[in-house]
C-alpha positions as CSV (number, residue, x, y, z in Angstrom):
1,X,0.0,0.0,0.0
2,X,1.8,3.6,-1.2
3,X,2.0,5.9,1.2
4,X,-0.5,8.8,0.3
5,X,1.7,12.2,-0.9
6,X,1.9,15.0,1.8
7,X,0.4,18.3,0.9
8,X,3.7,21.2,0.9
9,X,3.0,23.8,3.7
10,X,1.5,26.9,1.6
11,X,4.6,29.1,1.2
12,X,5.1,31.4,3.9
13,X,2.8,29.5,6.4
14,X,5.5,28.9,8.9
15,X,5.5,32.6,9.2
16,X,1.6,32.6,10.3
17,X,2.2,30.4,13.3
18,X,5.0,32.4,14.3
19,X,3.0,35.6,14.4
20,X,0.4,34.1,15.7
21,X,2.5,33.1,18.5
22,X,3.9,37.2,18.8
23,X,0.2,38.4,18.4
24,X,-0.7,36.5,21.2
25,X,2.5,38.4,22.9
26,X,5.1,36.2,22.9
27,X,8.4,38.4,22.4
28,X,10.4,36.0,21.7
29,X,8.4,34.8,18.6
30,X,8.0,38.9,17.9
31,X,11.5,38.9,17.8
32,X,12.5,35.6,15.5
33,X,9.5,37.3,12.9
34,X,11.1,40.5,12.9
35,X,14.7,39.5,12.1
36,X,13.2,36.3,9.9
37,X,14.8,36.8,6.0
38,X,11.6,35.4,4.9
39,X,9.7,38.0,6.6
40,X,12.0,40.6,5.1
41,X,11.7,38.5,1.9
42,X,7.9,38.0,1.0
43,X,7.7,41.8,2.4
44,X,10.0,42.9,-0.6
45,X,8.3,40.6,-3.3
46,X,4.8,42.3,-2.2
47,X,5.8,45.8,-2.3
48,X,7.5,45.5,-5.2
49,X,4.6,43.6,-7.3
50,X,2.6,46.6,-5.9
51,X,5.1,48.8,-7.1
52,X,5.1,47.7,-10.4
53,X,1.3,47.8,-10.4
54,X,0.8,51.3,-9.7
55,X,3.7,52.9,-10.1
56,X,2.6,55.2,-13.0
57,X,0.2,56.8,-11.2
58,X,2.3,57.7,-8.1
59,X,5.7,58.7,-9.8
60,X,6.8,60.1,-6.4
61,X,6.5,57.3,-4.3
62,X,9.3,55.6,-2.9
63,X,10.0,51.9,-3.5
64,X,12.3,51.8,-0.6
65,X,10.0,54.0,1.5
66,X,7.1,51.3,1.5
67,X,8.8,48.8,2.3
68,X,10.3,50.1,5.0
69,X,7.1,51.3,6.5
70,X,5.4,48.0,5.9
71,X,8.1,46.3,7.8
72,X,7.6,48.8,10.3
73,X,4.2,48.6,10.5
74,X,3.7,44.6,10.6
75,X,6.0,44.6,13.7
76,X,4.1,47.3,15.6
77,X,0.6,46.1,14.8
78,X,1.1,42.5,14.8
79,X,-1.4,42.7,17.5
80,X,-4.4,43.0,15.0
81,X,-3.3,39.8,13.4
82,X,-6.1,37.1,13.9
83,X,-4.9,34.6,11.8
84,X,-5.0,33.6,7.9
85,X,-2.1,33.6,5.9
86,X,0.9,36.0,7.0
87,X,1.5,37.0,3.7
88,X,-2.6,38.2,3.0
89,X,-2.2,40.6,6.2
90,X,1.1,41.7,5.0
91,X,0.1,42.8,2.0
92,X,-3.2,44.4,3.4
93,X,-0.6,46.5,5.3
94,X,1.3,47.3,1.8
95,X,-1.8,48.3,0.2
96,X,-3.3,50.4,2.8
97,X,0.4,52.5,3.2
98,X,1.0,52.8,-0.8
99,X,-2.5,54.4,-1.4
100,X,-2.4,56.8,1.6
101,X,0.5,58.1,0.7
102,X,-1.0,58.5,-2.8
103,X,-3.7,60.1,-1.9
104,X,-1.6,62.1,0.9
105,X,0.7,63.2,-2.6
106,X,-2.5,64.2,-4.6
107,X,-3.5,66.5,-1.6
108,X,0.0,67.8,-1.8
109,X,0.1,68.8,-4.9
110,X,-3.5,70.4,-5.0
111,X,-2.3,73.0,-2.0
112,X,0.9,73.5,-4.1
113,X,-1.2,74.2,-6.9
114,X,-3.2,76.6,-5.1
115,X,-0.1,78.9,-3.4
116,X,1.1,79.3,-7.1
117,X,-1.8,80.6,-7.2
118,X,-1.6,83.5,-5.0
119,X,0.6,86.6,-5.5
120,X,4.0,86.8,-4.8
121,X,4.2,88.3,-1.4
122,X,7.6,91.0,-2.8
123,X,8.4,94.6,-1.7
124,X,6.5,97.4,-3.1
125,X,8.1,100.6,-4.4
126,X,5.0,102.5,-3.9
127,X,3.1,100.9,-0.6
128,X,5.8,101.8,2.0
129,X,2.9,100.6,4.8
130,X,2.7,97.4,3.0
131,X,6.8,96.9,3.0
132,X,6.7,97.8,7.0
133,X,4.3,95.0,7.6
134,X,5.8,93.0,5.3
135,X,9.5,93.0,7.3
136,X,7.9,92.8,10.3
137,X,6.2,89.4,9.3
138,X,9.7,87.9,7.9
139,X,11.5,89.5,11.0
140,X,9.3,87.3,13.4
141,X,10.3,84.4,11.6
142,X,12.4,81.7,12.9
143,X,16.1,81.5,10.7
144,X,15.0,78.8,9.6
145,X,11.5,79.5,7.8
146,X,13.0,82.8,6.7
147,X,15.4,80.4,4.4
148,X,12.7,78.5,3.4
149,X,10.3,81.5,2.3
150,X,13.5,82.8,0.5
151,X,14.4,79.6,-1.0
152,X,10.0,79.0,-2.3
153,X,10.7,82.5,-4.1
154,X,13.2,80.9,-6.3
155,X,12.3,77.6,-6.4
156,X,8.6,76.0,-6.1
157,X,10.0,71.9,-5.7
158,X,10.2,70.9,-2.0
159,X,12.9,68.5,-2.5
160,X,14.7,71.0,-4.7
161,X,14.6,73.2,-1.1
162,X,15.4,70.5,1.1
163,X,18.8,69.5,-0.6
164,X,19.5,73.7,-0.6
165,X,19.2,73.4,2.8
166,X,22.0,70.7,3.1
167,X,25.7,70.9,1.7
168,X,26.1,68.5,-0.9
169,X,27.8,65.9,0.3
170,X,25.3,65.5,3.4
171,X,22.8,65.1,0.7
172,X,24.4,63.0,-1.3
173,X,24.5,60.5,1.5
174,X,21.4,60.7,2.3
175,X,18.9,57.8,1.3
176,X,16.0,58.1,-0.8
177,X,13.4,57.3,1.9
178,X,15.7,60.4,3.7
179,X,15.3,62.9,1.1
180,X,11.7,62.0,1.4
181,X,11.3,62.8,5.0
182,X,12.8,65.5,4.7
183,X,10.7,66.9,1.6
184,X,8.0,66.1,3.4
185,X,9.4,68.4,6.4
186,X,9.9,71.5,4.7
187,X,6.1,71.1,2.4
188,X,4.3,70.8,6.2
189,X,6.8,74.3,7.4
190,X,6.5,75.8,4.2
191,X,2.5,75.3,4.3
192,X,2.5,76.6,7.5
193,X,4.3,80.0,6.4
194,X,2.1,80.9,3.5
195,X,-0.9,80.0,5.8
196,X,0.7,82.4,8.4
197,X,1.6,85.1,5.8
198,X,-2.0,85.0,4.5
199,X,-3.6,85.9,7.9
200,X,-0.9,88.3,8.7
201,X,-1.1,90.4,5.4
202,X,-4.5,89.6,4.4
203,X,-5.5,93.4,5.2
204,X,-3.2,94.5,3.5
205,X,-3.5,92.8,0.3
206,X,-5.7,89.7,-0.1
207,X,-4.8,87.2,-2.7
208,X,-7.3,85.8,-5.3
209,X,-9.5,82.8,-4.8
210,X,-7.6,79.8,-5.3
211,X,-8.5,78.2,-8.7
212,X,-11.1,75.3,-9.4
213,X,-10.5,71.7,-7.9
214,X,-10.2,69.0,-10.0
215,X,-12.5,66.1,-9.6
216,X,-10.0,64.1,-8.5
217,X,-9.2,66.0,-5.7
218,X,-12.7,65.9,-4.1
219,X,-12.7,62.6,-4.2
């Protein structure tokens, strides 16, 4: 009588008792998971099929930047894990990080779109009330935002403003999930500024109504 042929474990299910084991709060198993190279591996192979899947809508996103967060973000939720296949939740993860951050970038670039809108906020060589309260709003600045305000006048990229703020070889050795944070710092300071700026000065010269959403942006 032949013996009957064993069914193969379903790839990456020795990764699912192992978080089931840290989700029940084992740190041990929460550990092994988090320095497992299959972990680290089917995490890679699903954000990069992602990746390829969507990339051309999201030009700006980071490859190494999701994965990195997804990582991240399976070790310090593992909690929520129930049970299924690992690789299902991890993916869940992967999807839910990779269209934020798209929609987060479609927000972006609608406020962007909308402070080109408004007026150049320059000296006047007629309005001598509107240059006063226009030095007095840079002068109460931090050093810092008054770089950035100078640097949004001659260039309107954040990133392009980020790597001015940086000699060159600090950004060269920066990472690409680096250069991100950091774009991402100065958009959220520079926002703040113009937002700022506008209540400060609006007396003095309101700017136009910012131009029509797209649809896609109200969704």
């Amino acid at each position: 009588m032949s013996t009957p042929a064993v069914e193969p474990a379903p790839e990456g299910d020795h990764l699912t008792a192992l978080a089931l084991r840290a989700a029940g709060g084992d740190e041990a198993a929460l550990r092994e998971l988090g320095n497992h190279p299959d972990f680290h591996k089917y995490v890679e192979i699903i954000c990069r099929k992602l990746w390829r899947t969507y990339q051309p809508q999201n030009n700006a996103f980071c490859l190494e930047d999701l994965i990195q967060q997804t990582r991240l973000q399976a070790i310090e939720f593992i909690g929520q894990f129930k049970g299924g296949m690992f690789t299902a939740w991890l993916k869940q993860i992967a999807r839910h990080i990779h269209f934020a951050d798209y929609g987060k970038k479609k927000r972006e670039d609608r406020v962007a779109r909308e402070l080109d809108w408004m007026p150049p906020f320059d000296f006047s060589d007629d309005d001598p009330e509107w240059n006063a309260a226009l030095e007095e709003f840079v002068r109460r600045l931090s050093p810092l935002d008054r770089e950035i305000l100078r640097l949004s006048c001659e260039v309107k990229d954040a990133m392009e403003i980020a790597e001015h703020l940086c000699s060159a070889e600090e950004w060269q050795a920066l990472s690409e999930h680096d250069r991100n944070k950091r774009r991402r710092k100065v958009y959220k300071r520079l926002v703040k500024i113009q937002k700022a700026m506008v209540a400060a000065l609006w007396n003095k010269r309101p700017p136009p109504p910012p131009p029509p959403r797209d649809r896609d942006d109200e969704r």
